[in-house]
N, CA, C and O of each residue as an XYZ file, in Angstrom:
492
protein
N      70.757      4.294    227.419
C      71.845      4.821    226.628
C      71.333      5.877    225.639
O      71.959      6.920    225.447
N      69.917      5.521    224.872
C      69.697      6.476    224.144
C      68.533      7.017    224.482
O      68.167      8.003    223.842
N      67.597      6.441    225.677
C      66.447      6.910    225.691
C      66.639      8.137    226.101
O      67.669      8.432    226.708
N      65.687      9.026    225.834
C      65.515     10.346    226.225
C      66.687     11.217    225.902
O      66.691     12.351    226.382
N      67.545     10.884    225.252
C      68.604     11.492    224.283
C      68.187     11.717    222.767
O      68.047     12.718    222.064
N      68.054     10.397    222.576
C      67.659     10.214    221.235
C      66.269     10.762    220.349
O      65.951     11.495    219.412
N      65.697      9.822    221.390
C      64.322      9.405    221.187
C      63.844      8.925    222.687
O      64.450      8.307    223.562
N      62.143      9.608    222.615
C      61.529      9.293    223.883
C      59.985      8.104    223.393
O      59.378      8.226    222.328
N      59.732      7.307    224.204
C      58.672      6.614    223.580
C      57.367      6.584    224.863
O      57.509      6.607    226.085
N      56.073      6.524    224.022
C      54.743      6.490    224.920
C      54.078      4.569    224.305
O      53.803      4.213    223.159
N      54.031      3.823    225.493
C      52.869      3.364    224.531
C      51.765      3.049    224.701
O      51.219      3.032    225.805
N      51.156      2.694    223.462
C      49.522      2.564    223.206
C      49.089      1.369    222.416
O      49.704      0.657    221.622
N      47.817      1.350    222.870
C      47.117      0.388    222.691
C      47.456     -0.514    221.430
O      47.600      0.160    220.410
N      47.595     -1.702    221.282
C      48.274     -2.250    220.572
C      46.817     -3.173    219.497
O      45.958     -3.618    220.258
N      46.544     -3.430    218.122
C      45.307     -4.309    217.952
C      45.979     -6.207    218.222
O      45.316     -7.244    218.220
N      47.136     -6.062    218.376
C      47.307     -7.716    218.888
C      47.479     -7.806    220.079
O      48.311     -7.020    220.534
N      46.871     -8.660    220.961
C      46.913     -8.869    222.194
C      48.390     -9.030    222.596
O      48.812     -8.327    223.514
N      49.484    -10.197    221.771
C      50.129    -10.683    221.494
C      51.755     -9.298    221.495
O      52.874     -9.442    221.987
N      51.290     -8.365    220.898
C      52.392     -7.497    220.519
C      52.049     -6.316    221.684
O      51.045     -6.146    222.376
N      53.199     -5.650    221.602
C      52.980     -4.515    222.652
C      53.763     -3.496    221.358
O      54.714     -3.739    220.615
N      52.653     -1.985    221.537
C      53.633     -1.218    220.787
C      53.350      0.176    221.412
O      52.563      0.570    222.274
N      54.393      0.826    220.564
C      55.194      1.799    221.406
C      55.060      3.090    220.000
O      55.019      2.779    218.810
N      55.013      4.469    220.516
C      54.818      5.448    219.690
C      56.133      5.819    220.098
O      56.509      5.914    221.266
N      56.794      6.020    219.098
C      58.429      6.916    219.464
C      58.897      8.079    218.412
O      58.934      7.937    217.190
N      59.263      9.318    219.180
C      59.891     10.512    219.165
C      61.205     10.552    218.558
O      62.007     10.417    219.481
N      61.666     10.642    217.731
C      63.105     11.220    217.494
C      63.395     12.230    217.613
O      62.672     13.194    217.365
N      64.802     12.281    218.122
C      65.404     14.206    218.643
C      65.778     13.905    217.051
O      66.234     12.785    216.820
N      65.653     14.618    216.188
C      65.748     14.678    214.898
C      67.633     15.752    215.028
O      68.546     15.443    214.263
N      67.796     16.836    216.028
C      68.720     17.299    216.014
C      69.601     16.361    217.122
O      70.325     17.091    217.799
N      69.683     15.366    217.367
C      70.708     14.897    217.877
C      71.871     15.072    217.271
O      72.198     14.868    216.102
N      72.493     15.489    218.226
C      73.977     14.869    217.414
C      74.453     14.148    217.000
O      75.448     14.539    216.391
N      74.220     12.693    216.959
C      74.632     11.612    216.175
C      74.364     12.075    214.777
O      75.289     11.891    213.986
N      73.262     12.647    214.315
C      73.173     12.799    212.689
C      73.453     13.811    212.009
O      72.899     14.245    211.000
N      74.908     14.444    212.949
C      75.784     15.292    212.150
C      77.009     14.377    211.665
O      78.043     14.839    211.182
N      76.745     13.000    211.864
C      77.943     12.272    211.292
C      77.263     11.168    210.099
O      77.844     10.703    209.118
N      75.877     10.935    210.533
C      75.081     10.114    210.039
C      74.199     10.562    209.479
O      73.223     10.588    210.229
N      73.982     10.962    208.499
C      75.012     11.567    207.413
C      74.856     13.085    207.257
O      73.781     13.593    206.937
N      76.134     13.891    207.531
C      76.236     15.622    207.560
C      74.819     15.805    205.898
O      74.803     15.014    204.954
N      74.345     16.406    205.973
C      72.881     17.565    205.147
C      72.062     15.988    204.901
O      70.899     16.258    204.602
N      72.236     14.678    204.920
C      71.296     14.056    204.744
C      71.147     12.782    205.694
O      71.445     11.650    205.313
N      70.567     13.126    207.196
C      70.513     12.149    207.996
C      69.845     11.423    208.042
O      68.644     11.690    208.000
N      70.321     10.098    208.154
C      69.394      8.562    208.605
C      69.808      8.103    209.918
O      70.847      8.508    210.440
N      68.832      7.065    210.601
C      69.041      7.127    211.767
C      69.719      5.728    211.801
O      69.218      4.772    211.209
N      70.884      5.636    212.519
C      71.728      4.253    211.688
C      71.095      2.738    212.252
O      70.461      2.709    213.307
N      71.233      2.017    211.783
C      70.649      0.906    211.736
C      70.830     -0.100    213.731
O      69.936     -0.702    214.326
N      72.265      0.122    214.171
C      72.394     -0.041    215.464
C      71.830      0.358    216.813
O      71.568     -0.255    217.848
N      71.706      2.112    216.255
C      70.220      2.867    217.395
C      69.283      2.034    216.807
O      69.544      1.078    217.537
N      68.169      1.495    215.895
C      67.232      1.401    216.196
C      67.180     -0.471    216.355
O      66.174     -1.091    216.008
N      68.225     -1.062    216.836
C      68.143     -2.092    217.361
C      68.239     -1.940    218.805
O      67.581     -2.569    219.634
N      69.326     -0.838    219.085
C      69.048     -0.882    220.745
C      67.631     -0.024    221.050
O      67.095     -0.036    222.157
N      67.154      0.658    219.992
C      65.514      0.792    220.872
C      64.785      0.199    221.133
O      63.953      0.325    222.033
N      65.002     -0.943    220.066
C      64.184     -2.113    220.380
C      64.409     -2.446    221.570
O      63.441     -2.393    222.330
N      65.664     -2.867    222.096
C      66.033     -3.570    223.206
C      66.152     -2.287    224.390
O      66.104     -2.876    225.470
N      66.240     -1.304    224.562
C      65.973     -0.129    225.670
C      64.403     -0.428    225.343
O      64.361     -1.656    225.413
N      63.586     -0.146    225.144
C      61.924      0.251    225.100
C      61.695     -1.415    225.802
O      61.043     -1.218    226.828
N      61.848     -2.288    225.723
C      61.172     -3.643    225.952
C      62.151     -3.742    227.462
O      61.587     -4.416    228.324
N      63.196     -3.300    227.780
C      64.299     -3.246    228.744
C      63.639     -2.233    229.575
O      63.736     -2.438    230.785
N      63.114     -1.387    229.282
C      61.914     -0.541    230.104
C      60.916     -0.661    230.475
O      60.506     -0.096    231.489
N      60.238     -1.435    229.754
C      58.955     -1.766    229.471
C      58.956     -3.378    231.238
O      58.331     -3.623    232.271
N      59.757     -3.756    230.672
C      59.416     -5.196    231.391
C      60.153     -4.763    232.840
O      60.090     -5.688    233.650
N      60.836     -3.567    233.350
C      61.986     -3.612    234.152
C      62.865     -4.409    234.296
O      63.145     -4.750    235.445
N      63.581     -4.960    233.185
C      64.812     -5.702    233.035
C      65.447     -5.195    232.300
O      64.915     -4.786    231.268
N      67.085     -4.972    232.552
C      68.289     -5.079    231.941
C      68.323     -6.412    231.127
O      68.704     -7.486    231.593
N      67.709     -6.133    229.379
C      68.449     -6.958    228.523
C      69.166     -6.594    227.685
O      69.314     -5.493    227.154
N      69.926     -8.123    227.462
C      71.056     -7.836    225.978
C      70.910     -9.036    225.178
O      70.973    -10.172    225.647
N      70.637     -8.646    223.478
C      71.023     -9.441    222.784
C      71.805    -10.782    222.775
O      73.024    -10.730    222.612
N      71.160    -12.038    222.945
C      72.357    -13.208    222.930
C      72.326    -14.002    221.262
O      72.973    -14.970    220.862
N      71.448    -13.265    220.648
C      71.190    -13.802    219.107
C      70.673    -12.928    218.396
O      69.804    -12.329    219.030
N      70.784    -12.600    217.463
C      70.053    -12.035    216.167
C      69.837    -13.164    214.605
O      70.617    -13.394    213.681
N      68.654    -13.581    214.840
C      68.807    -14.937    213.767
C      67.847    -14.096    212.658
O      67.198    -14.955    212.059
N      67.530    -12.852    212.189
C      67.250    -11.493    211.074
C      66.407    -10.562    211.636
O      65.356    -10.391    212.254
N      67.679     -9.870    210.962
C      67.320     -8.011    210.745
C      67.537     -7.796    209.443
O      68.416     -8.207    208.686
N      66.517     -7.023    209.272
C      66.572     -6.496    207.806
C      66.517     -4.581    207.955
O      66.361     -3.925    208.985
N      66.625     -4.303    207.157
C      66.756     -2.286    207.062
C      66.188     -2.329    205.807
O      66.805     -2.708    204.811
N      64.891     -1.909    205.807
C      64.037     -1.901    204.533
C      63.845     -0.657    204.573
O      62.728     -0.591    204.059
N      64.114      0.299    204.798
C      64.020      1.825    204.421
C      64.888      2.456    205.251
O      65.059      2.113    206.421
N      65.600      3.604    204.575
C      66.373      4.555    205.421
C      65.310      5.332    206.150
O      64.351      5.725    205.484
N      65.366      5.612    207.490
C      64.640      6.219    208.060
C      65.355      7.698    208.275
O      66.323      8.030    208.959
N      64.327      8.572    207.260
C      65.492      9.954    207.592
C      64.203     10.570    208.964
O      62.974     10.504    209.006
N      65.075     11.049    209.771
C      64.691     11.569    211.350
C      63.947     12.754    210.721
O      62.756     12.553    210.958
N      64.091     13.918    210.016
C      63.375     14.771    209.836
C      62.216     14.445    209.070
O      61.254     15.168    209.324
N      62.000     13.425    208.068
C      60.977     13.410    207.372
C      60.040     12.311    208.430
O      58.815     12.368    208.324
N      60.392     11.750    209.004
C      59.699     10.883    210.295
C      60.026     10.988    211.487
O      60.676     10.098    212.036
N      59.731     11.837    211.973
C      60.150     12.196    213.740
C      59.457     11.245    214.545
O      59.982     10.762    215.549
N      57.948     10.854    214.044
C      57.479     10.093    214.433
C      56.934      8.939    213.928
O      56.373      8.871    212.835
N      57.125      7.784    214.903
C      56.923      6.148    214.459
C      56.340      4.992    215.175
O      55.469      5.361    215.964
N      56.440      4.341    215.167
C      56.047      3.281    215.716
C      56.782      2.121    215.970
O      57.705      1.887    215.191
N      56.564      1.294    216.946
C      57.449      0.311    217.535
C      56.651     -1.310    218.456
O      56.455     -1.595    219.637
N      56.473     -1.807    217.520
C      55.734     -3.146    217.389
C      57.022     -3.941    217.553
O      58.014     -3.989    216.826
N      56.633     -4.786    219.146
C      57.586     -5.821    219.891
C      56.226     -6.639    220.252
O      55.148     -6.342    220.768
N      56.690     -7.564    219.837
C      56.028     -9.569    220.195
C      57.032    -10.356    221.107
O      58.114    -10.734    220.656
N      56.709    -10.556    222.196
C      58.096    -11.211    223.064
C      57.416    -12.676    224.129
O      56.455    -12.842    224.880
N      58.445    -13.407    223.685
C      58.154    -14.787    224.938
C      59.074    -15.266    225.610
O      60.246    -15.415    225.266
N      58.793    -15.415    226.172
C      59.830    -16.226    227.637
C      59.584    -17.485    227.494
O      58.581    -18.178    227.661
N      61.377    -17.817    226.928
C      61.295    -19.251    227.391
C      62.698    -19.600    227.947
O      63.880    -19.310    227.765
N      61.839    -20.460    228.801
C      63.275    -20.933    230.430
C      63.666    -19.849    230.533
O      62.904    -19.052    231.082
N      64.919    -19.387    230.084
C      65.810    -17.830    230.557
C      66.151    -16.904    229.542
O      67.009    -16.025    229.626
N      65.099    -17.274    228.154
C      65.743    -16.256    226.839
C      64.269    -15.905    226.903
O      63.418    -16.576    227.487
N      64.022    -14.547    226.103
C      62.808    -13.758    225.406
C      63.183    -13.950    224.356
O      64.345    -13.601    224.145
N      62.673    -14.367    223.600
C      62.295    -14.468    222.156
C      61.460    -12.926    221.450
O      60.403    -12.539    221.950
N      61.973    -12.336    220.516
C      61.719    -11.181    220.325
C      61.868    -11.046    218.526
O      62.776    -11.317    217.740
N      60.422    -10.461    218.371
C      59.989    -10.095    216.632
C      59.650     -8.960    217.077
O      58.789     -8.811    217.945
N      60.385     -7.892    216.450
C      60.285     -6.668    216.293
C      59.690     -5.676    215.021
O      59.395     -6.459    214.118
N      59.471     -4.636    214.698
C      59.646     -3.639    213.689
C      59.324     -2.437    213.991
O      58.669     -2.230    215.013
N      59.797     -1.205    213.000
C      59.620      0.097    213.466
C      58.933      0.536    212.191
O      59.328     -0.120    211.227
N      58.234      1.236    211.966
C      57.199      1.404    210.805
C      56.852      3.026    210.911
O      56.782      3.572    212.012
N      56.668      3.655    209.827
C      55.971      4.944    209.821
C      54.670      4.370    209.701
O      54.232      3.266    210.024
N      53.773      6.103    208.768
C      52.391      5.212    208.405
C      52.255      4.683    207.101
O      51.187      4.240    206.679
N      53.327      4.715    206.438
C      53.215      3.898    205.377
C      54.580      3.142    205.042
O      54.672      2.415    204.053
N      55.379      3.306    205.713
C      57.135      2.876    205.270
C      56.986      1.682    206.418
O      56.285      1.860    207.414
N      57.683      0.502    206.191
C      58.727     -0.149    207.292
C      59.936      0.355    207.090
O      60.613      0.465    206.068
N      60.131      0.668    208.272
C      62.217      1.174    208.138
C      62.868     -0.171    208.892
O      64.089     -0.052    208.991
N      62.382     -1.349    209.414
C      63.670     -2.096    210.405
C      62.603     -3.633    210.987
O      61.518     -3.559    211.563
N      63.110     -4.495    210.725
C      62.611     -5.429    211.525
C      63.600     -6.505    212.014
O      64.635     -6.805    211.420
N      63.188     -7.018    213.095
C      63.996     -7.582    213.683
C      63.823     -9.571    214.319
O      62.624     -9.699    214.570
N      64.287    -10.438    214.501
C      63.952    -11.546    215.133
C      64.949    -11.863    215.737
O      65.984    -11.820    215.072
N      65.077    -12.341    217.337
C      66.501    -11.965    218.204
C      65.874    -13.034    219.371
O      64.729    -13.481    219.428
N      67.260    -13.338    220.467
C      66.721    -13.867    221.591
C      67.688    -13.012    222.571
O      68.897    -12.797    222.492
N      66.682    -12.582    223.562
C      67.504    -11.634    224.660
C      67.523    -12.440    225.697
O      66.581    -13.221    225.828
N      68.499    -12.432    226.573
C      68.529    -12.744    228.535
C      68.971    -11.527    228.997
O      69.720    -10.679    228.512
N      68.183    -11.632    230.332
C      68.692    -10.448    231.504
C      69.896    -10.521    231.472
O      70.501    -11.563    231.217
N      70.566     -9.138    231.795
C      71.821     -9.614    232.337
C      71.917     -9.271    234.031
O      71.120     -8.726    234.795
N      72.879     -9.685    234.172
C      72.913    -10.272    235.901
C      73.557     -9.061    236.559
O      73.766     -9.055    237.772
């Protein structure tokens, strides 16, 4: 939905075995952030939950969706021009038929978003 619209992601080497992370691109001129917000854009808090869930939905070749969000927090506005680029630290487990998923998106010194959720494929 938003990859490669939005934002495109590479990833790399991660120091937890445990986490997989992801370097990600913002189209800083998308169009979404002529509404969000016209001369001072942030990137709204809903894109960077579905990146979470597109990048790990890519990553694993599965179609997932959210069946819980038990916290998200938005600890910094992430304005797209002053951070085009970021980072994207996902920790995920499988259990029986849910992934269990701790997320965050981080500059090199800001957290902008973290997340704790349980996803299933969808069918």
């Amino acid at each position: 939905m938003l990859l490669n619209k939005l934002y495109t992601y590479e990833q790399v080497e991660s120091e937890l075995p445990s986490t997989l992370k992801f370097k990600v691109s913002i189209n800083a001129g998308h169009e979404i952030f002529e509404g969000h917000f016209p001369g001072n854009p942030i990137t709204p808090g809903v894109c960077q939950m579905e990146m979470v869930k597109e990048i790990l939905s890519d990553h694993l070749s599965q179609d997932l969706f959210f069946n819980s969000i038990s916290d998200m927090k938005f600890i910094s506005m992430w304005e797209p021009k002053e951070s085009e680029l970021v980072f994207v630290d996902i920790a995920h487990k499988m259990t029986e038929d849910v992934y269990k998923i701790n997320a965050k998106i981080y500059g090199e010194s800001t957290v902008y978003f973290k997340l704790k959720g349980n996803a299933n494929v969808s069918e």
